[in-house]
C-alpha distance (Angstrom), angle and dihedral (degrees) to the residues before:
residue distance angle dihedral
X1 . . .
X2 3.82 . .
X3 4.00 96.7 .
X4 3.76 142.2 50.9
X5 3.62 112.2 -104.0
X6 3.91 142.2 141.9
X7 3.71 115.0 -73.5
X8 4.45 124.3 -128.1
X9 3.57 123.5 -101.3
X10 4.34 75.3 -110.6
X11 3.45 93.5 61.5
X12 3.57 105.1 47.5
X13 3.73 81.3 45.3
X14 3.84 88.2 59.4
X15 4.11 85.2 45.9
X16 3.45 96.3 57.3
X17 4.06 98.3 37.2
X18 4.44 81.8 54.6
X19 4.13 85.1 44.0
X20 3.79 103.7 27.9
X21 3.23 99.2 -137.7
X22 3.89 105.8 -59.3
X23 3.55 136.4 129.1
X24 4.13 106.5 -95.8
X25 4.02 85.7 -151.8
X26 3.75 95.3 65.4
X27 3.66 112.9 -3.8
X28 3.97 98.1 -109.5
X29 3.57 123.2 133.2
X30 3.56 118.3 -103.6
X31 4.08 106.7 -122.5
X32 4.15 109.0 -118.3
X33 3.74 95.0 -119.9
X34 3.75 92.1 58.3
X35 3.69 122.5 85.1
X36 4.30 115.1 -106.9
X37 4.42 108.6 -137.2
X38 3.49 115.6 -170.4
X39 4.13 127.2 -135.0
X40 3.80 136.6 -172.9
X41 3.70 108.5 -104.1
X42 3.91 90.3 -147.4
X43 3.76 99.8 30.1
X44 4.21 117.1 -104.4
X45 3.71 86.3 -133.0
X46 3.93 91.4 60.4
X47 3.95 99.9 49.7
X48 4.14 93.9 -77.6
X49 3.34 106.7 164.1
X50 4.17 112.0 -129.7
X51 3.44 101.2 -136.7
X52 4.09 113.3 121.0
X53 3.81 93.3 -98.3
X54 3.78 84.9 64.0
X55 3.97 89.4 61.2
X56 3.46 133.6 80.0
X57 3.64 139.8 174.7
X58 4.07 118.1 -106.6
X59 3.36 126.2 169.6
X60 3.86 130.4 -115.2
X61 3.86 97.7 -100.7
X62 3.64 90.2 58.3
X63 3.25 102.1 34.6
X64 4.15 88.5 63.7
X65 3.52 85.8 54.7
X66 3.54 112.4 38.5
X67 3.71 91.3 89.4
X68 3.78 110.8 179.9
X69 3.82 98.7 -22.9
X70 3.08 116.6 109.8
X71 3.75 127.0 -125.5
X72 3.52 92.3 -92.6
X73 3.40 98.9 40.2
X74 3.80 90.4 49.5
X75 3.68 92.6 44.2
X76 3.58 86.8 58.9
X77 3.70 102.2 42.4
X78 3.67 86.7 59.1
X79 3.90 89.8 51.3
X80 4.20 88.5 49.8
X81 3.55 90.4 57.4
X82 4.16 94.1 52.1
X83 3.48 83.8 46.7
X84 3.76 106.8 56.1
X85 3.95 82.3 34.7
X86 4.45 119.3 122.5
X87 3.54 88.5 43.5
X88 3.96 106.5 -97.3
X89 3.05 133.0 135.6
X90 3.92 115.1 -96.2
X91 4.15 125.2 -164.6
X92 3.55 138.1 178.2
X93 3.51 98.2 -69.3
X94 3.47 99.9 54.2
X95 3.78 90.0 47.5
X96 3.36 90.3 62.4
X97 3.54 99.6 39.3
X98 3.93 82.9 57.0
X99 4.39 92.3 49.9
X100 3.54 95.0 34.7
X101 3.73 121.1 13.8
X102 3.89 99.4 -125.7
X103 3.80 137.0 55.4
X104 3.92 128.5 165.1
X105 3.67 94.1 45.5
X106 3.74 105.9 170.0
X107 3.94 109.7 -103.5
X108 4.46 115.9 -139.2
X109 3.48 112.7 -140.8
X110 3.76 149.4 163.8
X111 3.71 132.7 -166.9
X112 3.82 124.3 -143.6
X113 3.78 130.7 174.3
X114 3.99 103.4 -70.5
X115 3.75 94.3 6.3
X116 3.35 155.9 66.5
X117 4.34 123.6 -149.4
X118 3.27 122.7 -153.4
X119 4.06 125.6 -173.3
X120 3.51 119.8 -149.0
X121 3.80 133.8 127.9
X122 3.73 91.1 34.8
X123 3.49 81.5 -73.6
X124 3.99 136.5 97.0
X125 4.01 120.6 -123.1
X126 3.79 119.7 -162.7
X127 3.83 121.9 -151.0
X128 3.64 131.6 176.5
X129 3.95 119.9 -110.1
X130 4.00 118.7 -129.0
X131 3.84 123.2 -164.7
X132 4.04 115.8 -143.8
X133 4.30 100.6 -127.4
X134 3.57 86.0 -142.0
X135 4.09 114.9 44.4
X136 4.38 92.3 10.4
X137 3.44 91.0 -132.5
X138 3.88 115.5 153.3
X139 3.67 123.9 -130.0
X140 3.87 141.3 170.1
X141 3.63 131.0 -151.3
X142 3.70 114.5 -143.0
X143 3.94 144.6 140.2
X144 3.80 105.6 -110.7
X145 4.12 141.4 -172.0
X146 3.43 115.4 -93.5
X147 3.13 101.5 -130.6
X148 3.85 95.5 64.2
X149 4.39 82.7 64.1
X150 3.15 119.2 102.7
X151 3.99 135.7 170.0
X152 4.08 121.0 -95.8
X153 3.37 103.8 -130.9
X154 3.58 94.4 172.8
X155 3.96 95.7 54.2
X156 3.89 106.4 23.4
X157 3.96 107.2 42.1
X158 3.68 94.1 166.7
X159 4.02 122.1 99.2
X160 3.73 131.8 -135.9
X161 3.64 120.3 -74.9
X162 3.91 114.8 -141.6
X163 3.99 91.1 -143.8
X164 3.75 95.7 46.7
X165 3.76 89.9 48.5
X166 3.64 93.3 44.8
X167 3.28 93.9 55.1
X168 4.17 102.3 47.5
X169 3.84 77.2 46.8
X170 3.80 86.4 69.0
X171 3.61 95.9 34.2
X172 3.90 97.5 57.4
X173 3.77 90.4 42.4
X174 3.83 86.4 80.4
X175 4.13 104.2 5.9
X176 4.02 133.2 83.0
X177 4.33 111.2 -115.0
X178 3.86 86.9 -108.9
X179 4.22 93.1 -166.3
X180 3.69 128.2 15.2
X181 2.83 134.5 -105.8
X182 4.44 114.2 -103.7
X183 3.99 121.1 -123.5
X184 3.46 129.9 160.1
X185 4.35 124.6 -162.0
X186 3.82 112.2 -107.3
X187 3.67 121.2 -147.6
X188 3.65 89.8 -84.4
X189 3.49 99.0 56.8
X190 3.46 98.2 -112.4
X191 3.66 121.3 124.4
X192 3.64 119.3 -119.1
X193 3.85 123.4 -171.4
X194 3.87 124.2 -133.1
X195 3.26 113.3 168.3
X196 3.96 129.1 26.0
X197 3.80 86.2 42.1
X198 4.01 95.1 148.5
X199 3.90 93.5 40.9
X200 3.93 84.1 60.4
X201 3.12 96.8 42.5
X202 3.71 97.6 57.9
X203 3.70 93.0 47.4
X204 3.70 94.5 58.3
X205 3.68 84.5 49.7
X206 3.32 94.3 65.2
X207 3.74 95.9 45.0
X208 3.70 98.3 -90.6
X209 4.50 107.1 165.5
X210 3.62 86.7 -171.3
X211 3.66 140.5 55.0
X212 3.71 134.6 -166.4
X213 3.36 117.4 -131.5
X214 3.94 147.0 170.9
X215 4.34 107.2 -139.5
X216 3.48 128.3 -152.9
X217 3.67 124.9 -157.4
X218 3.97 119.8 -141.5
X219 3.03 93.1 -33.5
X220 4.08 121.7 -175.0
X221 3.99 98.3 -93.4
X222 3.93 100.9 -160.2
X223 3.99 87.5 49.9
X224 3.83 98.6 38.6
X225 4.22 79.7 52.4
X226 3.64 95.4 60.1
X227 3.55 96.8 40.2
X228 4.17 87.6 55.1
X229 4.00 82.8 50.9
X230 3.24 93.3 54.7
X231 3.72 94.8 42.1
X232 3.50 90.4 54.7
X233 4.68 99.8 32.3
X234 3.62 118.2 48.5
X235 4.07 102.4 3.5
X236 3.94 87.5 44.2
X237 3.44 99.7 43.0
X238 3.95 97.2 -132.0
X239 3.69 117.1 69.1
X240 3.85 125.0 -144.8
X241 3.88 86.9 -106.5
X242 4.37 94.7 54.5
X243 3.83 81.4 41.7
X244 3.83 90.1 69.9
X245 3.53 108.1 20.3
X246 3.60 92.7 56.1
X247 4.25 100.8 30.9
X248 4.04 74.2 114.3
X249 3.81 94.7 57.5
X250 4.17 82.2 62.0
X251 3.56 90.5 43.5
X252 4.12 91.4 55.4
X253 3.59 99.1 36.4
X254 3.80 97.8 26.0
X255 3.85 119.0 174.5
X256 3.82 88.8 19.8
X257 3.78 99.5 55.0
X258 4.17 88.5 46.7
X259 4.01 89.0 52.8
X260 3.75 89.3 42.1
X261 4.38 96.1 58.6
X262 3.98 85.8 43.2
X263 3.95 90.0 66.1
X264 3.48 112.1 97.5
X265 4.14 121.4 -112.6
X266 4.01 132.7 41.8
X267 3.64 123.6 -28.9
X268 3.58 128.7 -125.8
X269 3.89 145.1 149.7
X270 4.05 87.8 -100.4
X271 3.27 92.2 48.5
X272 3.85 93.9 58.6
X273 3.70 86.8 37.0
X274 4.65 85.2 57.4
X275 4.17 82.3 40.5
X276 3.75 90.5 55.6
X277 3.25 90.4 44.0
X278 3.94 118.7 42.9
X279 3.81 90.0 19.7
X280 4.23 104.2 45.0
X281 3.55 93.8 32.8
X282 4.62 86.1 -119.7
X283 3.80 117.3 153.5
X284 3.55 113.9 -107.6
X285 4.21 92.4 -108.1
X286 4.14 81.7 52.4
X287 3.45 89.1 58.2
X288 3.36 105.7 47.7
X289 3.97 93.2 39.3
X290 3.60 85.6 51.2
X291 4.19 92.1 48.0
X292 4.09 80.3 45.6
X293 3.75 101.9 55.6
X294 3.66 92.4 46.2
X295 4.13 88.9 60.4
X296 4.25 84.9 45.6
X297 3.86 89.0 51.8
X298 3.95 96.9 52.7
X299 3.83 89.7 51.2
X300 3.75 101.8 43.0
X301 3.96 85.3 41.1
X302 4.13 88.6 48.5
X303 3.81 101.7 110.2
X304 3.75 88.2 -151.4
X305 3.97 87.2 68.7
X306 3.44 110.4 97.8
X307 3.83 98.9 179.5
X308 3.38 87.4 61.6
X309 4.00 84.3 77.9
X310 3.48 87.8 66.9
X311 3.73 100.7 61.6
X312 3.81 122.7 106.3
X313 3.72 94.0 -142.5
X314 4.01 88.3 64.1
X315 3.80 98.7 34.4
X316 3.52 115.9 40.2
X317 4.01 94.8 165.1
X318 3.56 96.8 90.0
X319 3.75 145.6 13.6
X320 4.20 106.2 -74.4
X321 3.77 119.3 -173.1
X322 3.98 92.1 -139.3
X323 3.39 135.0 78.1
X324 4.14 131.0 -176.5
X325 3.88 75.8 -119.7
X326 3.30 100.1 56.0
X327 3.77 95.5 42.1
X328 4.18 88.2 57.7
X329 3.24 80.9 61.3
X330 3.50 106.1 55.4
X331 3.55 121.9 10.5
X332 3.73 94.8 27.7
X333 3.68 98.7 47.8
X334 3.81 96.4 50.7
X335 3.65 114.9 26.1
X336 3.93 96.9 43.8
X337 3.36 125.7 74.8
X338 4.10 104.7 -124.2
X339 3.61 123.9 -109.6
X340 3.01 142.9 -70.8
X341 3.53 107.5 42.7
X342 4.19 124.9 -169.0
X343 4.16 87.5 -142.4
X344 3.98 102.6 117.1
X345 4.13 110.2 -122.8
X346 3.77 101.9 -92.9
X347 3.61 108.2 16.2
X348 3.35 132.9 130.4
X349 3.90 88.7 -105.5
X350 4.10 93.8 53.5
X351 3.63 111.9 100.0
X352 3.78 107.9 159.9
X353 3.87 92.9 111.9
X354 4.01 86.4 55.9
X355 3.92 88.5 47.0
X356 3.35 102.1 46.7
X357 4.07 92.5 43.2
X358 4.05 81.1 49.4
X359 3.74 93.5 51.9
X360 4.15 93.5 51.0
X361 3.43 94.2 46.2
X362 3.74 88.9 51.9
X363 3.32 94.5 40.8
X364 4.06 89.8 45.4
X365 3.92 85.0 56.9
X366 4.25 89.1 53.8
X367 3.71 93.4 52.2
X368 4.26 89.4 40.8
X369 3.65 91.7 47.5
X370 4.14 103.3 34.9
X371 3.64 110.7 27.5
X372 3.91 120.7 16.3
X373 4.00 102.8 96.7
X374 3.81 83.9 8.5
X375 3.75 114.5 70.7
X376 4.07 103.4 68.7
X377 3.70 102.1 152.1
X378 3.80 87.1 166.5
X379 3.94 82.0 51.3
X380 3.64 96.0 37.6
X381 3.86 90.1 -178.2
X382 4.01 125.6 143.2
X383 3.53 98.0 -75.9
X384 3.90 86.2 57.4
X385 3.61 96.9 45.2
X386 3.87 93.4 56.6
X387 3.63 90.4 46.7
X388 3.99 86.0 52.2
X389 3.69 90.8 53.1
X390 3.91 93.7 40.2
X391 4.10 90.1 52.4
X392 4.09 92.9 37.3
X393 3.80 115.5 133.4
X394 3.64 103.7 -100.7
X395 4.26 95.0 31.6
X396 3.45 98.0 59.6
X397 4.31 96.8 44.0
X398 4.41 77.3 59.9
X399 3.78 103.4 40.5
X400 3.93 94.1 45.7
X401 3.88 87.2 54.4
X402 4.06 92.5 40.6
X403 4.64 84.0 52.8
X404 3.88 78.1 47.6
X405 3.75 103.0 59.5
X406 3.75 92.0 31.8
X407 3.66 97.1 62.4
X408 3.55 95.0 33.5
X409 4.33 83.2 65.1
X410 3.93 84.4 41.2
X411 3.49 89.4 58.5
X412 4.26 103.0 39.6
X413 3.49 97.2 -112.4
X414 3.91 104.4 161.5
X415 3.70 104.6 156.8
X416 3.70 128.1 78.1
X417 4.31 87.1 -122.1
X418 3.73 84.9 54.5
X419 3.74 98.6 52.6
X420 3.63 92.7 42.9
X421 3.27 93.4 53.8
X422 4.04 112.0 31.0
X423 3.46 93.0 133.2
X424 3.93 95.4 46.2
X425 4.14 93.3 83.5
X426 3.87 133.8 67.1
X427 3.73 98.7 -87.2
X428 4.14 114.4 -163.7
X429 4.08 120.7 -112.9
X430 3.76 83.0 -121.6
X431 3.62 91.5 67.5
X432 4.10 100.7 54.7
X433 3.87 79.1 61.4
X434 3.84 86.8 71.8
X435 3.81 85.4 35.8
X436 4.08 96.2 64.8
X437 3.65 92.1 39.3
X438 4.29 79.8 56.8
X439 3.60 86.9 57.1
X440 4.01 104.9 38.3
X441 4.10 80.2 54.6
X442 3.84 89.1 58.3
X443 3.85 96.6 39.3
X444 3.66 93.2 51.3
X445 3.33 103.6 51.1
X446 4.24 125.4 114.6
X447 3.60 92.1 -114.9
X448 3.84 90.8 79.2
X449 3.78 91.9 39.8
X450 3.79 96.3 64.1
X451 3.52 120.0 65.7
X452 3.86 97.8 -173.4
X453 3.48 111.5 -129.9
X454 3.99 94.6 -137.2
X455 4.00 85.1 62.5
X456 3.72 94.3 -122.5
X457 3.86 99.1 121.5
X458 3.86 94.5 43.3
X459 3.67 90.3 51.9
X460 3.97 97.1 40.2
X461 3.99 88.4 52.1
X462 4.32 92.9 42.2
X463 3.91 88.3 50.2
X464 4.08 104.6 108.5
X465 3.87 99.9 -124.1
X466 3.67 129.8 86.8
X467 4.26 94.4 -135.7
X468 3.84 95.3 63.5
X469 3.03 93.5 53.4
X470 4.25 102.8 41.3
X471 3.89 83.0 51.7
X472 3.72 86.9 55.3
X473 4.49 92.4 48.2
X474 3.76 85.1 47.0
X475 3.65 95.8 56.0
X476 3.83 92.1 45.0
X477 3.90 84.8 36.3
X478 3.49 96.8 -120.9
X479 3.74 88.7 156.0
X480 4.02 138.8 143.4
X481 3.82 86.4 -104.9
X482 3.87 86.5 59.7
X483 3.71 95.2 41.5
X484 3.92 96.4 51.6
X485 3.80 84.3 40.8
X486 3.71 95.4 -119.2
């Protein structure tokens, strides 16, 4: 068959007798009453040949939404997705583990003058030895079993990322493996992978036996380390540290973000914020909003934060008096600096990691101090009702500003740049001691004990703005004065 064309009722009868009636995508049998359509497993477009062991079976759900994957490729999208599913981290080894049921296996080998043997396959394979001019390290280059790969724990920390691996996937489906990927031999003779780890991975994917690799031998460890940090900080443009602490950047902004750290120069939240921009065609308040939510999303996410158990977005069970709302409003308004910032990713001016671990400890302190043992809705005795009034609408937008000013005195901050950014700094564990006594001050004082029976209070704390309720703490002189006990 040299051309694409429609196959006979005897050939998809041939199909189905080789597939037995079930859908090649996942397996499950296609139900009687529904209709059987036929795809190329390697698409016709691609080089597929159109013989009948090119053709599979799919039902019509997937076939609407196979798009222009191929069978294969589809087959093993769907498969990705399972296996990055729960929510943990996955690496090399597990990948494999998944594709072919064993990693780590121990590698026998001899070195001779010029060469390196290696037994496998009940065979021996000879490859000649290099020596780096600079360090003298030996290495091989050579085309190896999988299931002698393992994962370098030690020297590549960072699991797989679904999109990254997706997209090599794709790449190698039609491209040459221009480098290889970088191993060394552990102690144990096993050979453990460092660098090249998604490249691998994508290969094995797609039902690669063999991989191509560049060996070290013994290398020196702590100085093979920090030349892979290097490799992969300032000559790569995204460190090992920006790698993990913002994998959930990628996740938000997806595609964009991955284009965005392949551009060439520093990295920085402006320069997303220009990517977004001139590059994906987003307004400039799209941009920044989208730069914003991705800081909001690493400290609600931070397990560390335990207000973030009070929010209603994360526990629907019960009543909650937060909202992810309610905290833009407060917390991230005034205690972050706003996005985007010129400070390149990893510098010694970027403190975002220090501001957002600031925030959650702060934050940790509000939930400690205000509403563990308080909030009881199902209770809805006195203790709750304070901590009602104390996290109302229009209360907590004034008191979050009021702990704002008062530790930005506690902590000398004179200048405007200092105020605006108090958080933005390494701040000492010493200080939040200072910082919960801030907040015990403001929790404890009469304002929250009387209710007023006329109402007023209640409803001048529960109105959403912040001035209605700081002219209400400056008549009961709930001020910063009063809180630093001045």
């Amino acid at each position: 068959m040299t051309g694409k064309r429609q196959l006979s009722e005897t050939e998809k009868q041939k199909v189905l007798e080789q597939h037995e009636r079930r859908c090649f995508v996942d397996g499950e049998p296609i139900p009687e009453e529904e209709p059987i359509e036929f795809h190329h497993i390697k698409p016709f477009s691609s080089g597929g040949p159109t013989s009948l062991d090119n053709i599979a079976p799919v039902c019509k759900r997937h076939h609407r939404t196979i798009g222009t994957m191929s069978l294969q490729e589809y087959r093993d999208k769907i498969e990705l997705s399972r296996f990055f599913e729960g929510g943990e981290s996955k690496f090399l080894d597990d990948l494999i583990r998944h594709k072919k049921g064993q990693c780590g296996e121990r590698l026998n080998y001899e070195i001779k003058e010029g060469h390196i043997s290696l037994y496998y396959g009940d065979s021996k394979h000879d490859f000649p030895l290099y020596a780096c001019p600079t360090t003298k390290w030996g290495y091989f280059y050579g085309t190896l079993p999988v299931k002698y790969l393992g994962n370098d724990r030690e020297l590549q920390p960072r699991p797989l990322r679904e999109p990254n691996l997706w997209k090599l996937y794709r790449h190698f489906q039609i491209n040459t493996q221009i480098s290889p990927s970088i191993c060394r031999i552990d102690d144990n003779g096993t050979l453990v992978l460092f660098d090249g780890q998604h490249k691998a991975a994508a290969q094995i994917w797609a039902g690669r036996l063999m991989i191509e690799c560049k060996i070290y031998l013994n290398p020196d460890k702590r100085l093979l380390k920090e030349t892979n940090l290097d490799a992969h900080g300032p000559y790569r443009q995204m460190s090992f540290y920006s790698h993990e602490l913002m994998q959930k950047y990628a996740d938000i902004f997806g595609e964009d973000w991955i284009e965005y750290m392949d551009t060439a120069g520093e990295k920085s939240e402006s320069g997303f914020y220009n990517f977004l921009f001139h590059a994906k065609q987003k307004t400039w308040a799209q941009a920044k909003n989208e730069i914003a939510l991705a800081m909001y999303k690493e400290i609600v996410d931070d397990e560390a934060n335990k207000l973030s158990r009070y929010l209603s977005e994360k526990h629907r069970g019960r009543k909650q008096p937060l909202t992810f709302a309610r905290l833009k409003k407060t917390f991230f308004q005034h205690m972050l600096v706003s996005p985007p910032l010129e400070d390149e990713f990893e510098s010694d001016n970027d403190f975002r990691k220090d501001e957002r671990c600031n925030l959650v400890k702060l934050m940790t302190i509000i939930a400690e101090e205000g509403l563990e043992g308080k909030w009881a809705p199902e209770r809805a005795d006195a203790a709750h009702k304070k901590a009602e009034r104390i996290f109302s609408a229009g209360a907590i937008r004034a008191w979050v500003i009021l702990l704002r000013d008062a530790t930005n005195i506690h902590l000398k901050h004179y200048t405007d740049e200092e105020r605006d950014r108090f958080f933005y700094r390494v701040i000492q564990d010493e200080e939040f001691k200072y910082f919960r006594r801030f907040v015990n001050k403001i929790f404890d004082h009469k304002i929250w004990d009387d209710p007023d029976p006329s109402g007023e209070i209640a409803a001048r704390l529960s109105k959403d703005d912040a001035t209605t309720a700081k002219s209400l703490f400056d008549e009961k002189e709930l001020t910063v004065q009063w809180v630093l006990g001045t």
